[in-house]
ZADO-1210 file (C-alpha; in nm, 4 decimals, padded with zeros to 6 digits):
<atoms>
<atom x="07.9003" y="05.2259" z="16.1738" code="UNK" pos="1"/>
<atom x="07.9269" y="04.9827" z="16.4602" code="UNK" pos="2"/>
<atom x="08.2217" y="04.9762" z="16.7091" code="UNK" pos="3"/>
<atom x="08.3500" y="04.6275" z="16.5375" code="UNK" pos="4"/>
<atom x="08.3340" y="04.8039" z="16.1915" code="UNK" pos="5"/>
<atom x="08.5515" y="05.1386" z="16.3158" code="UNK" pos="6"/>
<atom x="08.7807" y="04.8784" z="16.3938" code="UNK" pos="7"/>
<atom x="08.8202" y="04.7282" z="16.1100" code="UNK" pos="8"/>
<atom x="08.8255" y="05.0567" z="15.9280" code="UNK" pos="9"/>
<atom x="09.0796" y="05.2001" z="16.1644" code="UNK" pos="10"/>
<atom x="09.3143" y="04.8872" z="16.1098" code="UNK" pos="11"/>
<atom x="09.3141" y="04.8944" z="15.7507" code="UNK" pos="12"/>
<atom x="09.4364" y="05.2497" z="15.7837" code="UNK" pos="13"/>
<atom x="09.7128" y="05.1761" z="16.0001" code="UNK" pos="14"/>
<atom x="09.8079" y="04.9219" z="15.7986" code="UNK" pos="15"/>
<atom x="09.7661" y="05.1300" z="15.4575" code="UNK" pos="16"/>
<atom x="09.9551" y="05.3451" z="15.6468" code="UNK" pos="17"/>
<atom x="10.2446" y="05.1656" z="15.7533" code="UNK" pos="18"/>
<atom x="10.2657" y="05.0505" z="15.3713" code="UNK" pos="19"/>
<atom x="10.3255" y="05.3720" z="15.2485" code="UNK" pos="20"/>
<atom x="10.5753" y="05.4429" z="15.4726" code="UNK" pos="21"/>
<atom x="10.8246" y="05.2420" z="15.3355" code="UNK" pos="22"/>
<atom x="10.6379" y="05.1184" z="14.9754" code="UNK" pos="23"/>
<atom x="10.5444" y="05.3364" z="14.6622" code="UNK" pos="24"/>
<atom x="10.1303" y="05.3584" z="14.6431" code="UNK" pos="25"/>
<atom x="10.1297" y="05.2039" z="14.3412" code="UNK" pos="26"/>
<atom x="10.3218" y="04.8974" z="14.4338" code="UNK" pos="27"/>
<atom x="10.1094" y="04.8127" z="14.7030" code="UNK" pos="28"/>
<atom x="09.8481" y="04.5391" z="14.6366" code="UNK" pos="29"/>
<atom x="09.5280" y="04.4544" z="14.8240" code="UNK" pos="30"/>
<atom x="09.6979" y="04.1464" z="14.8940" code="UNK" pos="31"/>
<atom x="09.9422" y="04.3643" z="15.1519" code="UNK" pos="32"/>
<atom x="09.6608" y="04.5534" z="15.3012" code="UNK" pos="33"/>
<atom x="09.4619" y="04.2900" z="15.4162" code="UNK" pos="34"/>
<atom x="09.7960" y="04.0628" z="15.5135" code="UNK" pos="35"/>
<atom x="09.9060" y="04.3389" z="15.7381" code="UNK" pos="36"/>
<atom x="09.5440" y="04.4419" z="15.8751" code="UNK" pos="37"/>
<atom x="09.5049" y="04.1102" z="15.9527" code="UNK" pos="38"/>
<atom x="09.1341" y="04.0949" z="15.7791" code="UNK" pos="39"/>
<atom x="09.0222" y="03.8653" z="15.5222" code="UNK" pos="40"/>
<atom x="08.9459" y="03.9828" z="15.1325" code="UNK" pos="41"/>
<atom x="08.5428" y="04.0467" z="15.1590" code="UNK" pos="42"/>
<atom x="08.6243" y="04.2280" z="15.4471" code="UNK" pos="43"/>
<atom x="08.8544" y="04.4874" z="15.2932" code="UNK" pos="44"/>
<atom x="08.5886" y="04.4890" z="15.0337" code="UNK" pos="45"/>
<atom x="08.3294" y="04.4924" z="15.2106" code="UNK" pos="46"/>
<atom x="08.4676" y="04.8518" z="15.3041" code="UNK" pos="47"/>
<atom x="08.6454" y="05.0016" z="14.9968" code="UNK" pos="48"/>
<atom x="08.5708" y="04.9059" z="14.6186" code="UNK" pos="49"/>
<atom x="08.9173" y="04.9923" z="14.5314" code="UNK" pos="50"/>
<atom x="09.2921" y="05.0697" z="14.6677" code="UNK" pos="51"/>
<atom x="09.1867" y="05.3810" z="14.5405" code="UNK" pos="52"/>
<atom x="08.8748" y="05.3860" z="14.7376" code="UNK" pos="53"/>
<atom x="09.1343" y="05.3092" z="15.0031" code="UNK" pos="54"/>
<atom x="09.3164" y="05.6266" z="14.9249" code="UNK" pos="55"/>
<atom x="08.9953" y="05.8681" z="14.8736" code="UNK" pos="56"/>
<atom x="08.8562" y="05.7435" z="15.2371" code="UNK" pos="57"/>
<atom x="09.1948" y="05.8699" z="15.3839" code="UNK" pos="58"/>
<atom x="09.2507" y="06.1644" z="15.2015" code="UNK" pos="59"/>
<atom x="08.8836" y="06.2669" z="15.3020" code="UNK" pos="60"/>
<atom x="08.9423" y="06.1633" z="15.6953" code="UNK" pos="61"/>
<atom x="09.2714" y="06.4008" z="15.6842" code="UNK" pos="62"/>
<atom x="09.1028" y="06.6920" z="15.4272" code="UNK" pos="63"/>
<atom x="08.8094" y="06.6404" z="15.7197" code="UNK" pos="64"/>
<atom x="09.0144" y="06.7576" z="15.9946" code="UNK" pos="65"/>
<atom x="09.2392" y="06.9740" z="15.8642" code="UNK" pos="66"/>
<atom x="08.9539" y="07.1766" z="15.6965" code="UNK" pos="67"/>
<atom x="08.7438" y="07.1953" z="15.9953" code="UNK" pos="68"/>
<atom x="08.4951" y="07.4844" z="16.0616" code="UNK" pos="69"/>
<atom x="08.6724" y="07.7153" z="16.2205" code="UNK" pos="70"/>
<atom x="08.9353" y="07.7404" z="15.9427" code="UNK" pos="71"/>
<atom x="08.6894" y="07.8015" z="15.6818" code="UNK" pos="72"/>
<atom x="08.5852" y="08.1164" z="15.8296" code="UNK" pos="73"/>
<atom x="08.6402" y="08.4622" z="15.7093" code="UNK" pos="74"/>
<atom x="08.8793" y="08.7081" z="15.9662" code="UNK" pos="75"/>
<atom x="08.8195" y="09.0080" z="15.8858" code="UNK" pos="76"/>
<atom x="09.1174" y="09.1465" z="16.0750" code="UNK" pos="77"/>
<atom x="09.3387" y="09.0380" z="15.7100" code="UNK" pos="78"/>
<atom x="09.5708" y="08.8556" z="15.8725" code="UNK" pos="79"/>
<atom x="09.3446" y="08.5197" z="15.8903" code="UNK" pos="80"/>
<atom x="09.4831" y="08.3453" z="15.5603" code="UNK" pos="81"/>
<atom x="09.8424" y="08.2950" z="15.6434" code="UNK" pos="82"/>
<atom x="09.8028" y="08.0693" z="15.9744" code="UNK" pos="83"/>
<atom x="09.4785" y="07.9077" z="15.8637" code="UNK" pos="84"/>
<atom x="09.8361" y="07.8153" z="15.5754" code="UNK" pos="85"/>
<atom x="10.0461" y="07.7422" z="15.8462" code="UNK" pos="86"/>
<atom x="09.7493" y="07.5135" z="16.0344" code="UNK" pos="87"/>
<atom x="09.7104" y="07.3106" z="15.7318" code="UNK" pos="88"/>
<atom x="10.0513" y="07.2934" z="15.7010" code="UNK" pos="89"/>
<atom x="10.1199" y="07.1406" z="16.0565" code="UNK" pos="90"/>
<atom x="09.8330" y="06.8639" z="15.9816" code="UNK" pos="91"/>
<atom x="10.0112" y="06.7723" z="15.6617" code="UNK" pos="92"/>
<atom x="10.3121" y="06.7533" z="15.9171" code="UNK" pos="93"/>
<atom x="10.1300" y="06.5097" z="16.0984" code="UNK" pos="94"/>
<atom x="10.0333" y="06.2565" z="15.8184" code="UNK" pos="95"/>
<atom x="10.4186" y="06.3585" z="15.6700" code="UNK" pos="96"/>
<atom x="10.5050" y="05.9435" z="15.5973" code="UNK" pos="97"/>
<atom x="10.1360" y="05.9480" z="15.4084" code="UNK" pos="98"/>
<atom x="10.1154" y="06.3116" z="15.2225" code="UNK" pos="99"/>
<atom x="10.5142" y="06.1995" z="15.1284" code="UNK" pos="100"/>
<atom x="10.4473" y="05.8641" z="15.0138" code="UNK" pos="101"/>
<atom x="10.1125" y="05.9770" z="14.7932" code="UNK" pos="102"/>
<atom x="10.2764" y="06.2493" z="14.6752" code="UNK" pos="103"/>
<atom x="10.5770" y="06.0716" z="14.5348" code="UNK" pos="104"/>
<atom x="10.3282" y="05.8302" z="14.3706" code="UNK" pos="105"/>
<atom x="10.0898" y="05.7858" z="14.0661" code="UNK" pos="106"/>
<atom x="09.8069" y="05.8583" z="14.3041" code="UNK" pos="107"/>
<atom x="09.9775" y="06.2614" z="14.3822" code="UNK" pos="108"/>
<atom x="09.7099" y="06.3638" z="14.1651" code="UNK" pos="109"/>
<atom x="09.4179" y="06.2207" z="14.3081" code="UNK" pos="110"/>
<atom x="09.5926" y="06.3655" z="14.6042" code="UNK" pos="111"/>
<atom x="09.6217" y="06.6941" z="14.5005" code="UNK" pos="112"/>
<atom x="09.2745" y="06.7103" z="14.3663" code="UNK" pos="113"/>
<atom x="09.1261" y="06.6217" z="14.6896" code="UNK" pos="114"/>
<atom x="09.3247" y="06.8711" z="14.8386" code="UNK" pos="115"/>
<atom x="09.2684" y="07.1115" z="14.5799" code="UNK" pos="116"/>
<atom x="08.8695" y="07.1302" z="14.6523" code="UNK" pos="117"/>
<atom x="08.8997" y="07.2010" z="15.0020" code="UNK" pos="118"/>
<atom x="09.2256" y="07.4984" z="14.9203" code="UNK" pos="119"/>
<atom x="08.9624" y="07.6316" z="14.6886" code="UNK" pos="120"/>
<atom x="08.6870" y="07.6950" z="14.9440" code="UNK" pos="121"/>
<atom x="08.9408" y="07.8620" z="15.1418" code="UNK" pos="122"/>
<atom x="09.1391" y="08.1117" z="14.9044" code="UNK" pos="123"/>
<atom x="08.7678" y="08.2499" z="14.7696" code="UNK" pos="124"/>
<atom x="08.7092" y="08.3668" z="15.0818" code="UNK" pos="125"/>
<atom x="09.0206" y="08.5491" z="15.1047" code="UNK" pos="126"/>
<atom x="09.0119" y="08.6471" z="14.7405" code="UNK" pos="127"/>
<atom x="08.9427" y="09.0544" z="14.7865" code="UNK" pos="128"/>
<atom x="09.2115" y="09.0777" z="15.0412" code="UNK" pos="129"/>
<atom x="09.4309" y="09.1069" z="14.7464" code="UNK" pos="130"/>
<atom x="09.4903" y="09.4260" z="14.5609" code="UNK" pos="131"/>
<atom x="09.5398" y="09.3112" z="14.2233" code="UNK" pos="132"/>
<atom x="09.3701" y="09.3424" z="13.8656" code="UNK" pos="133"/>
<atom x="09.2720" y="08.9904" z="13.7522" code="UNK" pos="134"/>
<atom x="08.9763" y="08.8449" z="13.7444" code="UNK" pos="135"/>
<atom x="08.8968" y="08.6475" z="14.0820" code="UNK" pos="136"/>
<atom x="08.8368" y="08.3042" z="13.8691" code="UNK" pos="137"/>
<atom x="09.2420" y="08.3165" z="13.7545" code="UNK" pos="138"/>
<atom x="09.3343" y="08.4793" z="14.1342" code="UNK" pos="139"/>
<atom x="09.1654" y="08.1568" z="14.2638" code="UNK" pos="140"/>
<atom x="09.3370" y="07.9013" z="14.0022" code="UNK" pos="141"/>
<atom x="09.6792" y="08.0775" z="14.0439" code="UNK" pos="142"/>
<atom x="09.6520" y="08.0804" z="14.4459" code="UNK" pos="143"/>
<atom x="09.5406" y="07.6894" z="14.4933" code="UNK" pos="144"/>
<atom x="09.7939" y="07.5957" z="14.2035" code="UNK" pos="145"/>
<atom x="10.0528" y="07.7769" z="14.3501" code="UNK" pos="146"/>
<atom x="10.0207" y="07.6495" z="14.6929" code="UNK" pos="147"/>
<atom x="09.9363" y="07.3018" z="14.5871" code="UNK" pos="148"/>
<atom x="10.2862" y="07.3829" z="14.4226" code="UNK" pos="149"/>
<atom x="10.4412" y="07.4976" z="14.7683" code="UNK" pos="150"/>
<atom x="10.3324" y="07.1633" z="14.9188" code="UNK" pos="151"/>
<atom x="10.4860" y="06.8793" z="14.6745" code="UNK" pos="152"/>
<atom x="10.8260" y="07.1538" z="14.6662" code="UNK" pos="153"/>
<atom x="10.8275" y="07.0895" z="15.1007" code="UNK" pos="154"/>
<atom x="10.7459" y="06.7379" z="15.0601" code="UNK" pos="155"/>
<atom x="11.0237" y="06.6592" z="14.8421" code="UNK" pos="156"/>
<atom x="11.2088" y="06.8150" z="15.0590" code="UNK" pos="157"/>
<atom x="11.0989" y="06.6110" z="15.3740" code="UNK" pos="158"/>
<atom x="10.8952" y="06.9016" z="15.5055" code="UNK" pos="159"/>
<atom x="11.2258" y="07.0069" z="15.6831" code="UNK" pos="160"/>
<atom x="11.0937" y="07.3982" z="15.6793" code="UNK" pos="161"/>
<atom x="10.8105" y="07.4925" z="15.9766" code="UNK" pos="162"/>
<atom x="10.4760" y="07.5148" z="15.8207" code="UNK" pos="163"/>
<atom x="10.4980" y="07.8899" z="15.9899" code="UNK" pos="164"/>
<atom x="10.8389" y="07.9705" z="15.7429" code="UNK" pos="165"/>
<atom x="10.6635" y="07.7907" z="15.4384" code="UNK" pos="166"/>
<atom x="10.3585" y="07.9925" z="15.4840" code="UNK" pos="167"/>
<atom x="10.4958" y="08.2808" z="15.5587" code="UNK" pos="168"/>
<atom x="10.7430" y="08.2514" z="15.1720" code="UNK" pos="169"/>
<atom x="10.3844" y="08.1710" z="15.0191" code="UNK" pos="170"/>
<atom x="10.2418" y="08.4463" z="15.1555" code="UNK" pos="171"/>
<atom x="10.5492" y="08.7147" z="15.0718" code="UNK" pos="172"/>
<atom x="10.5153" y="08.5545" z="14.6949" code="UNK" pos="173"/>
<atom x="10.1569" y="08.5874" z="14.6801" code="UNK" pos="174"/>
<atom x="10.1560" y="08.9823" z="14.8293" code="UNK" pos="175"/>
<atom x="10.0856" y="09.2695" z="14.6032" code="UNK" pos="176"/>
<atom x="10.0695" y="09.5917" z="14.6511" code="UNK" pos="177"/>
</atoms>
């Protein structure tokens, strides 16, 4: 991608963006995106198929860097999982007028399934670290429901908690002994 095209792509973000901030998802139209990017129709087109498109490309771009490397790696100390929370927590924090707005839309669960892939990768590595008698494939499903749970319940409530206090309930829910 040329410099001319990250532009572009980087403007209809911000401008996406700055929609959701103050508009539900699914009452914003094409139409506003490319009025407030600036950019003409074939252009936004020319990049995304869809307003949903739209919505995967960002989703992706945050899941990206949240979900880097380093937090997808096993510590074997067992006290990895609840900061690597806590760190995705803070970069939800950081897109808070986005991860609100999407999540009080129609779109929450293309959202949340996004999100869900990437939680999934991260809890099976973690999965013998707790001392309990299911099987591993429920374990997984409860843990990545349960904290995809934990994120809508903080959103709704403006993410007013630190991500450090709302991963540190999770984790105290999620103990066993």
């Amino acid at each position: 991608m040329d410099r001319r095209q990250r532009k572009t792509r980087e403007a209809i973000f911000k401008a996406f963006s700055e929609l959701l901030e103050s508009n539900k998802y699914e009452h914003i139209t094409v139409q506003d995106i490319i009025d407030k990017a600036n950019i003409g129709r074939s252009t936004f087109y020319a990049h995304f198929e869809t307003k949903d498109m739209l919505l995967k490309e960002m989703c992706d771009d945050i899941f990206e860097h949240i979900f880097d490397d380093e937090l997808c790696e096993y510590n074997e100390d067992g006290t990895g999982l609840q900061p690597k929370l806590a760190h995705i927590l803070w970069h939800l924090n950081e897109f808070k007028s986005n991860v609100c707005g999407i999540l009080a839309s129609q779109s929450r669960e293309l959202f949340l399934g996004y999100l869900q892939q990437n939680l999934t990768v991260l809890f099976r590595m973690y999965l013998n670290d707790f001392k309990t008698k299911v099987p591993e494939d429920f374990l997984l499903i409860y843990l990545v429901g349960s904290f995809s749970q934990t994120i809508i319940w903080w959103a709704e409530n403006k993410m007013n908690l630190a991500p450090e206090t709302i991963a540190e309930y999770y984790m105290k829910v999620v103990e066993t002994h």
